[in-house]
N, C-alpha and C positions, 0 to 999 in steps of 0.2 A: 586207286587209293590216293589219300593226298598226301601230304609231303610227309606226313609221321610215320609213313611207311619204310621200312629198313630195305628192302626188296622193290625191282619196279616189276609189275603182270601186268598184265594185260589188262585192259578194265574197259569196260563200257560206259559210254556218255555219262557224265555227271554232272549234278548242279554246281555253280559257284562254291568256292568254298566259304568255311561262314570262320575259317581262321586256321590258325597252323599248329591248331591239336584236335581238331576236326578231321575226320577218314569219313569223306563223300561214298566210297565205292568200299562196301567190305560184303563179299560170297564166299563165307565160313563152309558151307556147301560143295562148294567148287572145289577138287582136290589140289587143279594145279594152282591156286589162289591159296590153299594153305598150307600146303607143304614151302611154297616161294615165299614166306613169306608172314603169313598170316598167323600161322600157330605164332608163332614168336612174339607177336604183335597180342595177342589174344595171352599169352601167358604172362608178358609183364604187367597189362593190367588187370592181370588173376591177383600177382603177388599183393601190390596193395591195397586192391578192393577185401581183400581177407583181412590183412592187417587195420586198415580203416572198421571192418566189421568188426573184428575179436576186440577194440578198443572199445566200441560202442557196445558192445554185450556186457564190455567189466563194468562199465560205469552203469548200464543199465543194471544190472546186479548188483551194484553196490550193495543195497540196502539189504540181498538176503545175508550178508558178513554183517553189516553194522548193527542189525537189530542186536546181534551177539556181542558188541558192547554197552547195548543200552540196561545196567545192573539197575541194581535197587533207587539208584541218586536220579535214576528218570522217570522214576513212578510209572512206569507203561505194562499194564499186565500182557498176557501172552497172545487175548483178542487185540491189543490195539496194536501188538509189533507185529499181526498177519495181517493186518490192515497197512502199515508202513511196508510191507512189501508187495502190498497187490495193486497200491496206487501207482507205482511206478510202469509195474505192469499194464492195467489201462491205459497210461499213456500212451503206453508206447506203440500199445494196438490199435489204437486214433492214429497215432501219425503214422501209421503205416499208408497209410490210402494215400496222404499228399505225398509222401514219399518216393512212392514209387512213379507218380507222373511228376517230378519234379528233373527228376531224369532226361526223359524225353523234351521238357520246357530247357533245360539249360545244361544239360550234357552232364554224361557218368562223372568225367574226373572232374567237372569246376563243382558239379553238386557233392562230389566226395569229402571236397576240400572242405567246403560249406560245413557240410553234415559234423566233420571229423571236429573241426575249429568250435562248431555249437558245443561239444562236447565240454567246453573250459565252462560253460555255465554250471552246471550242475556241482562240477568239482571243486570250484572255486566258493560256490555258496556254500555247501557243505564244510569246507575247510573254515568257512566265516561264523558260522550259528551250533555247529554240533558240540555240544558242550552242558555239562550238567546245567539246568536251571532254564535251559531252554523250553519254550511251550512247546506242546504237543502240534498245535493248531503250524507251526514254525516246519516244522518235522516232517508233517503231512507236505507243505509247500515244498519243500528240499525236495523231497520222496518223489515228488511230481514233476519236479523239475530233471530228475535223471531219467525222465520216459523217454529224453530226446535218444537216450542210446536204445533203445526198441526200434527208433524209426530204421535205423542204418540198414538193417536188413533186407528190409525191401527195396529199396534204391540200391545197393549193392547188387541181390539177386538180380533185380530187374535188370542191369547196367549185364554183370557178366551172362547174362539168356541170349543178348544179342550179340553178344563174341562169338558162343563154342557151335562148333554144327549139334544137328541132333544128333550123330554118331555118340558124340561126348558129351551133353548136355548132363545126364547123370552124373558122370564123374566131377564135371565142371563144377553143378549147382552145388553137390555134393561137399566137394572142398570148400568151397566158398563160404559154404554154410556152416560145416564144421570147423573151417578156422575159427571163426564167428562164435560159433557154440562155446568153443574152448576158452570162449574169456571169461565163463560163468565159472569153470572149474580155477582159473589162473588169478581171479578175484577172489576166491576164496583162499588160494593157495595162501595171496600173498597177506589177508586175513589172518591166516595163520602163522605166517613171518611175524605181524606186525605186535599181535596176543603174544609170542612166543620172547618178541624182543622190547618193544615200546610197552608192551601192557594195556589191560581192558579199560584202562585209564585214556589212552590217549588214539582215540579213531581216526582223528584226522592227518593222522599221519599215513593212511590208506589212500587217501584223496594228493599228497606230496608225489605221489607213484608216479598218477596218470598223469598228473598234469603236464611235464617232458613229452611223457609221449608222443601224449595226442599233439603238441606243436610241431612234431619229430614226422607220424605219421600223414599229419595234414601237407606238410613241406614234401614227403616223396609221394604225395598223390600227385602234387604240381608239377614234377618232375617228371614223373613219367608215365601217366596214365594219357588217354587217350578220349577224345568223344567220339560217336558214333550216327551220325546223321539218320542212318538205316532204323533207330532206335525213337526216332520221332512218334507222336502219339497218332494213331489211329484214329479219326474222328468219331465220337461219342462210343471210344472205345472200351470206357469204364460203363456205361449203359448197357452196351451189344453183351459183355459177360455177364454181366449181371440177371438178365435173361435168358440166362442158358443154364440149364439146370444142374449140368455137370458143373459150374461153378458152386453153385452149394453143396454139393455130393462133395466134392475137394475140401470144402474149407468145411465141414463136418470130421473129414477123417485129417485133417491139418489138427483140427483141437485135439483128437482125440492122439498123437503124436507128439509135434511141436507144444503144444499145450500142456502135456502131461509134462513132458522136458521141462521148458521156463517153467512151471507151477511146481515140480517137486526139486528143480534148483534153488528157488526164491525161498521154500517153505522147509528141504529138509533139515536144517540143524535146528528151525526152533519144534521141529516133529519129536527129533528126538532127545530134546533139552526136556518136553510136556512128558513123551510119552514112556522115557525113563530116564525120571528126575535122580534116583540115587546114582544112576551111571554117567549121566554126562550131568554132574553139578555145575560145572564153567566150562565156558564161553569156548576154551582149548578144546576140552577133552570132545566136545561138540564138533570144532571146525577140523580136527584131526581127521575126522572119517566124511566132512559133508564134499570136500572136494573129489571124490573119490567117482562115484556114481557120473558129475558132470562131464568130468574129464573123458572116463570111458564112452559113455553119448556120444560126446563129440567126435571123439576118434574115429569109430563105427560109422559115424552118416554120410562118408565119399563110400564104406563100401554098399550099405545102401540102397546109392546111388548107382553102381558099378552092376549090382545084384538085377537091379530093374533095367538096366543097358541090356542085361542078357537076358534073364527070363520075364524082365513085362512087371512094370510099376504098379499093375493092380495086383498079381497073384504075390509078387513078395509082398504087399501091403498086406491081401487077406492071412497070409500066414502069420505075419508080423504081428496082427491084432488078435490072432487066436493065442499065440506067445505073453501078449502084455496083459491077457487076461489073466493067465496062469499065474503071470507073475505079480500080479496084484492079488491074488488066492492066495497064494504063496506069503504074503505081507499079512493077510488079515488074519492069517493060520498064524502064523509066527507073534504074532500083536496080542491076538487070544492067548495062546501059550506062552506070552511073556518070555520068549526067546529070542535073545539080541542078534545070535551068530545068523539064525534065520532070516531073521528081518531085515538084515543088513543085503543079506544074498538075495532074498526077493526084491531087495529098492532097487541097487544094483543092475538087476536082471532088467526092472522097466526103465532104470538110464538106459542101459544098452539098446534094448527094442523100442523103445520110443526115439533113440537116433539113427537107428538103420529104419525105423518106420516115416522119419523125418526125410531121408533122401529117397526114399523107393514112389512116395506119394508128389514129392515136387516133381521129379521125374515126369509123371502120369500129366502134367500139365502142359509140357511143349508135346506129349506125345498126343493128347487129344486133338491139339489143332494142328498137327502135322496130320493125322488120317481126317481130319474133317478136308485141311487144305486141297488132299489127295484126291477124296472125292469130288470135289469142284474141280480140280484142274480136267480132272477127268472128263466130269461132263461140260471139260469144252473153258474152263477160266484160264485170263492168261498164268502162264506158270510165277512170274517172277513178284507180279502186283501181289498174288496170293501168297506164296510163300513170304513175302515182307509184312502184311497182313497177319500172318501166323505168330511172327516174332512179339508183333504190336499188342496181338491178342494175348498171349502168354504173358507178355509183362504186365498188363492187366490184371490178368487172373493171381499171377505172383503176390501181385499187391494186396487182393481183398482174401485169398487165401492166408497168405501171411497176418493181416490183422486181424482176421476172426481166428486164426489159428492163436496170437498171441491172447486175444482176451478167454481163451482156455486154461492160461495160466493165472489169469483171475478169476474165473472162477472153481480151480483148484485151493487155490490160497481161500478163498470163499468157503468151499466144501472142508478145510481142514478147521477155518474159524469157527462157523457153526457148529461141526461135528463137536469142537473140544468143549463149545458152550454150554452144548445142550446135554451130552453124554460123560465127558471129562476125558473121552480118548478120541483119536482118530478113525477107530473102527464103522461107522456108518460111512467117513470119508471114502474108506477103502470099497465097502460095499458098492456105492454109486460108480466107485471110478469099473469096478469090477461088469457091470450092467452095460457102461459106456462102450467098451471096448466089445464087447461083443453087438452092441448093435452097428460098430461100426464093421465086425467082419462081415455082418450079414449083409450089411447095405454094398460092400466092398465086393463078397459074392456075388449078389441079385443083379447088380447094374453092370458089373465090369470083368466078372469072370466067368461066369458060367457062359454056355453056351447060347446064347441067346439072341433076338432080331438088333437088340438096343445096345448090344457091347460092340464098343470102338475095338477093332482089331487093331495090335501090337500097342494096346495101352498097358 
């Protein structure tokens, strides 16, 4: 280990070091490597990879709080404000890919730092142009400009896969993730601070938050996060997944999760602003209840994660998707019968299973190339080249799983714009997402749970 290690072990030959926040030697694997030592190393840069994430989730979410000040002085009907929150969205599911090898090019913490600091862009433009009389065309650019807080997820995941063993890989991703998540519900909270005390008059008082912060969070990544040599890219390692089929099986059930998450975060309050105008008139009575749903999400996705540690990231996934089916019945039941208490308890229900489907499915990703590694060591590969291999692969997969998982939240906001276009309610929305979710339990069945030649054992 190099010198940023708090513990000296025992370590095997390593390259030069490339500097004094650089760890040449890290076997997360090896028990006496991390009980001496390693856990401790591996949980300080848990604390602010979360933190650097949960930052970059609020500002990536901005925009589902601010459509909810944009009143009559902005002329924006209800298609253009699901438009101002799905551009941000797309973003941010493009920069998921560079994201994630940017990692491996120039190390977890200096890229955290990077990631965290880009964050002033966004907030600072907004803080400069949101204001009545601003063009639409202005809007859309801001809107696009806060995609950079999408990226952080994948550089973050990627960063902390190469800490935890697989032991704790769930829990690990899990938290990481849901700190992360938790900035969509802490964004909107403070939405509701800001309606409740400054007024629907003045937004950019939302954007004064972060700005602290993010200088705050970017300063203790410098401090004391760490890089990880081991975490280097694989050679045409974004290729080699992308040819493996289980990479698209993953980022299929990543949308139909993660997807539903970011897309009914970004999109609940102006759902329920359309889809009952006499009850939530303003902006308040709106943001009162849309934090509610993210928050619980978030909460739930270390346990998830924990759930698929023990019984196997495919079969809570298939459960989990027979659940968010119900629970989107449950929504279009409730939507039909013009029943708020209901509708609120079905949204609810798919935050919830869409964040515990959020950690049971990431899970499935180090565990696929741990039983592939197994069987090549097996027949005869060396142990240590492959298991590093593994690590390389997985942060791969992390990456294009996460940006196809995020651009599910565009086409959420998509499915809700059209729906209210065409129909005046969300009801065909719900039906679509209702079809989704079960073909992903079935493909989550056929490939990865049932009994069969092609399932990865202990996926």
């Amino acid at each position: 280990m190099s010198s940023t290690t708090d513990t000296e072990v025992d370590a095997a030959p390593k390259p030069p070091a490339r500097g004094k926040r650089w760890i040449d030697d890290w076997r997360p694997e090896d028990l006496k490597f991390w009980d001496n030592g390693g856990s401790r190393i591996a949980r300080r840069n848990l604390i602010f990879s979360v933190l650097s994430e949960h930052v970059g989730f609020s500002v990536w979410s901005l925009w589902s709080v601010l459509v909810l000040f944009l009143g009559p002085t902005y002329h924006i009907d209800p298609a253009g404000k699901f438009l101002l929150t799905a551009v941000p969205t797309l973003v941010g599911a493009i920069l998921r890919l560079p994201y994630t090898f940017a990692v491996a090019k120039f190390g977890g913490r200096n890229f955290t730092i990077f990631s965290a600091l880009l964050l002033l862009l966004p907030t600072i433009f907004i803080a400069i142009v949101l204001k009545p009389g601003v063009s639409y065309s202005t809007l859309i650019i801001a809107a696009a400009v806060a995609g950079v807080g999408g990226g952080n997820f994948a550089s973050s995941m990627t960063n902390i896969n190469a800490f935890y063993p697989q032991r704790l890989k769930g829990w690990a991703l899990g938290l990481n993730a849901g700190g992360g998540n938790l900035g969509v519900a802490v964004v909107q909270l403070v939405g509701l601070l800001v309606l409740g005390t400054a007024g629907a008059a003045h937004p950019r008082v939302m954007v004064a938050v972060y700005i602290p912060l993010i200088v705050l969070v970017a300063l203790g990544s410098a401090l004391t996060m760490d890089n990880l040599t081991v975490a280097s890219n694989a050679r045409g390692a974004m290729r080699r997944v992308c040819r493996d089929r289980n990479t698209w099986i993953i980022a299929l059930l990543y949308i139909g999760t993660f997807g539903s998450f970011i897309g009914f975060g970004f999109a609940f309050g102006q759902v329920l602003q359309v889809q009952f105008k006499g009850t939530f008139s303003t902006p308040v009575k709106a943001a009162n209840l849309t934090f509610l749903g993210p928050l619980l999400g978030s909460v739930v996705r270390p346990y998830g994660g924990m759930l698929a540690d023990r019984f196997g990231g495919a079969k809570v996934s298939f459960y989990n998707f027979i659940a968010m089916a119900l629970g989107a019945a449950l929504v279009l039941s409730a939507a039909l019968a013009k029943s708020l208490p209901l509708y609120l308890i079905g949204f609810i229900l798919l935050f919830v299973f869409s964040g515990l489907g959020n950690g049971s499915v990431y899970k499935m990703i180090p565990a696929i190339f741990k039983a592939k590694a197994a069987m090549k060591i097996a027949a005869g590969a060396d142990e240590v080249t492959t298991a590093a291999e593994s690590i390389r692969l997985s942060g791969a997969l992390i990456g294009v799983a996460g940006a196809i998982g995020a651009f599910g939240g565009v086409l959420v906001n998509l499915a809700f714009r059209q729906s209210f276009l065409s129909t005046g309610s969300a009801n065909a929305a719900y039906v679509v997402f209702i079809v989704f979710y079960a073909l992903c339990f079935a493909v989550t069945w056929t490939v990865y749970v049932r009994n069969s030649p092609s399932r990865l054992v202990g996926v």
